[in-house]
C-alpha positions in Angstrom: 107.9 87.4 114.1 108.0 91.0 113.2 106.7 92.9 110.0 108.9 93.7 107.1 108.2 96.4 105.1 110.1 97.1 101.4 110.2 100.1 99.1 110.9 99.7 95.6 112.0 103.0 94.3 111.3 102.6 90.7 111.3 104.5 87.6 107.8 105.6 87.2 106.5 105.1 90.8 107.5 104.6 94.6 105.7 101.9 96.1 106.0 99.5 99.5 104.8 96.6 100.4 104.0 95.3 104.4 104.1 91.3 105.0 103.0 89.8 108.2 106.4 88.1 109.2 104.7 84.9 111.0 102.1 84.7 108.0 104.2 85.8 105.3 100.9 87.7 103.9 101.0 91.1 102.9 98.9 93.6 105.2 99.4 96.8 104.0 100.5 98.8 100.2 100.6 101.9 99.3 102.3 104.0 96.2 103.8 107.8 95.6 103.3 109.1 91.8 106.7 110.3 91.4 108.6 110.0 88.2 112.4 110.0 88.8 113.3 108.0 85.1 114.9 111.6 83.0 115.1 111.5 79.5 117.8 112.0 77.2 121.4 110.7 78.2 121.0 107.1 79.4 122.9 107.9 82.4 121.0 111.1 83.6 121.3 113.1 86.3 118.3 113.6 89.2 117.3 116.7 89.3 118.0 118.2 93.0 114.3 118.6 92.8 112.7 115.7 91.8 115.5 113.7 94.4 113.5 116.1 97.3 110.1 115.1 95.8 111.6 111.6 95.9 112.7 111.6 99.2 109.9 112.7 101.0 107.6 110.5 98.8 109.9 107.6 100.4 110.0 109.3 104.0 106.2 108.8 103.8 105.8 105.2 102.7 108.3 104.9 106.0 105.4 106.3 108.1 103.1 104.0 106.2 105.3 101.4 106.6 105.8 101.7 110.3 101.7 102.7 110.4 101.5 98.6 110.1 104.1 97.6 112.7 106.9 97.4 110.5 110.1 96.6 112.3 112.8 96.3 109.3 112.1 98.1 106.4 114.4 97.6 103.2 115.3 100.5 100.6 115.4 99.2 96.9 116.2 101.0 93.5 115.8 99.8 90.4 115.7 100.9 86.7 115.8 104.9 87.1 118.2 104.9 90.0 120.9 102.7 88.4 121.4 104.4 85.6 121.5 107.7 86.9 125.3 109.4 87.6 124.2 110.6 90.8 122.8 108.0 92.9 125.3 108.2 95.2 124.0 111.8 96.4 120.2 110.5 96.2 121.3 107.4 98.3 122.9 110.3 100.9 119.5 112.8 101.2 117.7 109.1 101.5 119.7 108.3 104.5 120.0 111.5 105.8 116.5 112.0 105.8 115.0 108.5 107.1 118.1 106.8 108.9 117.7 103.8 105.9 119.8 103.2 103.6 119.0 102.8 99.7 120.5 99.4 98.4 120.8 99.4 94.3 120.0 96.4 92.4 121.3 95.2 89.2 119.0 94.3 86.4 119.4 90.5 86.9 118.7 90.8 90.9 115.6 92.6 90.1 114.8 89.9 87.4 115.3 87.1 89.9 113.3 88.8 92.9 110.7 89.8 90.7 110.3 85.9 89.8 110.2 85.0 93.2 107.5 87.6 94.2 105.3 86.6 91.3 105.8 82.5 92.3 104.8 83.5 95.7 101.3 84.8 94.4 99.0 81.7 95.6 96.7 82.5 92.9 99.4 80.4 90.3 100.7 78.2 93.0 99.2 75.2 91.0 101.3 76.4 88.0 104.6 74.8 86.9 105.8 76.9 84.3 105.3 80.6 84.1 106.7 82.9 81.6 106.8 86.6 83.1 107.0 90.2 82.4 107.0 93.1 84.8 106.8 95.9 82.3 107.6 98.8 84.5 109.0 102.7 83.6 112.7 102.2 82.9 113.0 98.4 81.9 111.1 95.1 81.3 112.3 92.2 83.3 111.3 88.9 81.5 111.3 85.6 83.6 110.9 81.9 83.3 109.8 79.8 86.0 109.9 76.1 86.0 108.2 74.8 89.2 110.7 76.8 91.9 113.6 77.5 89.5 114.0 80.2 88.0 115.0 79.1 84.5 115.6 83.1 82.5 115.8 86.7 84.7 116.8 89.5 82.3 116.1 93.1 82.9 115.8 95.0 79.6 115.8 99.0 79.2 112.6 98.8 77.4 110.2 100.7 80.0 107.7 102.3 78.9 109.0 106.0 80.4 112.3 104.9 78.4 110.6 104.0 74.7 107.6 106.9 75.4 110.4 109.6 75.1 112.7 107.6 72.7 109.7 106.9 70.2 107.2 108.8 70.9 108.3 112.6 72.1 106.7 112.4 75.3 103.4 110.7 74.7 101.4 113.9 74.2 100.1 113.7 70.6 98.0 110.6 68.4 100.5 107.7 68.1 100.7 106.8 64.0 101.4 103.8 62.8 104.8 104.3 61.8 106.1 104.9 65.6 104.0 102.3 67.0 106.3 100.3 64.3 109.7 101.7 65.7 108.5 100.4 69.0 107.3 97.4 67.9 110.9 96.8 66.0 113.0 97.5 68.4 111.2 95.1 70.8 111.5 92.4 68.5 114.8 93.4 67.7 116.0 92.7 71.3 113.8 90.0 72.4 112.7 87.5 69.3 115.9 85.6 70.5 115.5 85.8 74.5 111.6 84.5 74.4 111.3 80.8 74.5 108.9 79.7 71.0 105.8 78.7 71.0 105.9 80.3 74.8 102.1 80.3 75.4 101.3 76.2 74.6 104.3 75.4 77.6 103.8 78.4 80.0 101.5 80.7 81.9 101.7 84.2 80.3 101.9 86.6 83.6 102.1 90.3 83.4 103.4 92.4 86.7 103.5 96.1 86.8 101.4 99.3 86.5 100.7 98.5 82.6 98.4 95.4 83.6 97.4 96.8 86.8 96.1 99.5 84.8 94.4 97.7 82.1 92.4 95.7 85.0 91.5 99.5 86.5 90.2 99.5 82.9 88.1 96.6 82.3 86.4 96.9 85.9 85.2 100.9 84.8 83.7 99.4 81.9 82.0 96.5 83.3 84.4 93.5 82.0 86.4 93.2 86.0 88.9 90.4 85.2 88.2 87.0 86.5 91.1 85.0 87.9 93.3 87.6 86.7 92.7 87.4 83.1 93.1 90.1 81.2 92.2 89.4 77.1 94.3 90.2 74.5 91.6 91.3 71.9 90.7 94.2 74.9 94.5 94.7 75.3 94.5 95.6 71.7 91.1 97.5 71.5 92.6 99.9 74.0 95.8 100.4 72.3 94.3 101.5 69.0 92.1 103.8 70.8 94.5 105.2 72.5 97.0 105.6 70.2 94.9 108.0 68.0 93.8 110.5 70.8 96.5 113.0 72.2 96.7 113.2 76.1 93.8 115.2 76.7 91.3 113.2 74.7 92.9 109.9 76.4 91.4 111.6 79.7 88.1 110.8 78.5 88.8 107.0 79.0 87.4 105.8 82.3 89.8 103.7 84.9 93.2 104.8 83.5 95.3 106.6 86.3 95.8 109.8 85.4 99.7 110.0 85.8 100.2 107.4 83.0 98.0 108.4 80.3 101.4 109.6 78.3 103.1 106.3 78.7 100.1 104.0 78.4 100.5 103.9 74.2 103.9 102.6 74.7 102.9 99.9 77.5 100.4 98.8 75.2 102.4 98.2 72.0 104.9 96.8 73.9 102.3 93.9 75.3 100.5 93.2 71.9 104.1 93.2 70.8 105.2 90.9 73.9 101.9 88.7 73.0 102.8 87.9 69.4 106.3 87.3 70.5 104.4 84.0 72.8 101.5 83.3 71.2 99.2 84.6 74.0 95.6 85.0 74.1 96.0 86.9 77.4 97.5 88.0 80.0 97.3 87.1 83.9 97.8 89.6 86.2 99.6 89.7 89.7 100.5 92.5 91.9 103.6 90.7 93.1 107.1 91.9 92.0 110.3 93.1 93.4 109.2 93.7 96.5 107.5 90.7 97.2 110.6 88.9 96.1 112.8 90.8 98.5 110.4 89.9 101.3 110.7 86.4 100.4 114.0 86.8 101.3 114.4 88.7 104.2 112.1 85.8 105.6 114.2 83.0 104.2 116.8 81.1 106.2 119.6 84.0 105.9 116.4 86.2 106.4 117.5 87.7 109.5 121.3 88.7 108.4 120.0 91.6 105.5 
């Protein structure tokens, strides 16, 4: 069977993802640093610009893509391309560019392939329930799994691009108590009705995205590498309040962060000690499954071969 490759053009980050067809195991992943979610009107427009940057960011994870054998590669945007006014002109220099074509998900679709990317991780394949969050730049998808169904997939515009520059004027300056409050409202505000009670005594707590990808970059630099993918909550919490009082060039300073998220990192982390009291959890497991892992569930499945 051939290899599949898919690109998930998201909000804070390009990335793709190359699967073995006959093994259905990844074999290759790679990301591009490029920020298309634009603040200010909800429905932005791209900046020619950054749609060039974008576009040749995606033209490379092609050649990456086809670097591993890829026969059929699949275009998908999320969060930051949904929203914008223009996506119809990105999805024309896309094509125009790389012969593919960009198919736009809706918040729901990204939920539910994100659920089915995470169930597909085989290090919680012995797990029945699992309550999820991919926390990416744009929005937060939050998913329930109970054994293969997937029981909640709702996509949220609570990314933490989206709240940095709502709340917190760009994430350059010390975070005070009084924003990391706003954020920490309006989180409750919206999900205090959508999170099952009591989540953590009835579910696995599982965290997707750069946010907990980062936070294990974190704990290897200084010495505490997660085992099984566990990532504490009282570290999770330590880092935010240190964090939160530097401004960006002090956070630089902080060993294993990525460079290119040390203004949105304040806002991922309130938003997960946030998301923890919301279920109770202790801590957080981490997978690097998602959306694209999802969609190459699919393009394997039975209608596999007709997408």
């Amino acid at each position: 069977m051939t290899k599949i490759a898919v690109i998930d053009v998201g909000s804070n980050s390009i990335k793709v993802a190359v699967a073995d067809g006959q093994t259905q195991q990844e074999i290759g992943r790679s990301s591009e640093s490029i920020r298309l979610f634009q603040p200010g009107d909800e429905a932005a427009l791209l900046p020619s610009d950054i749609m060039d940057e974008a576009v040749e960011g995606i033209n490379r994870l092609i050649a990456v893509a086809k670097g591993h054998g890829a026969a059929r590669i699949v275009i998908l945007g999320t969060s930051a391309v949904r929203d914008c006014k223009n996506r119809d002109i990105f999805s024309y220099r896309i094509k125009a560019k790389t012969g593919l074509g960009l198919t736009i998900i809706s918040g729901e679709v990204e939920a539910r392939l994100t659920a089915a990317g995470i169930r597909s991780d085989v290090l919680y394949s012995d797990y029945k329930n699992i309550l999820a969050f991919d926390l990416g730049g744009g929005s937060l998808e939050v998913m329930a799994l109970r054994g293969k169904q997937c029981t909640l997939a709702r996509s949220f515009a609570l990314g933490s691009v989206r709240l940095t520059h709502g709340y917190l004027r760009g994430g350059l300056g010390a975070v005070d108590d009084h924003d990391q409050s706003s954020i920490r409202s309006h989180l409750l505000n919206t999900l205090s009705t959508i999170i099952p009670s009591k989540a953590a005594e009835n579910f696995l707590i599982i965290g997707a995205g750069g946010a907990f990808a980062s936070i294990a970059l974190y704990l290897s630099a200084i010495g505490e590498a997660p085992i099984g993918g566990r990532l504490p909550l009282l570290r999770i919490r330590e880092l935010k309040d240190k964090l939160c009082a530097m401004n960006i060039q002090e956070r630089q300073s902080v060993p294993g962060l990525p460079k290119d998220r040390l203004d949105i990192m304040p806002a991922a982390l309130v938003t997960l000690c946030t998301l923890a009291d919301l279920t109770g959890a202790e801590a957080f497991h981490l997978t690097h499954r998602g959306v694209r892992h999802g969609m190459m569930e699919l393009m394997l499945g039975p209608s596999g071969d007709q997408l």
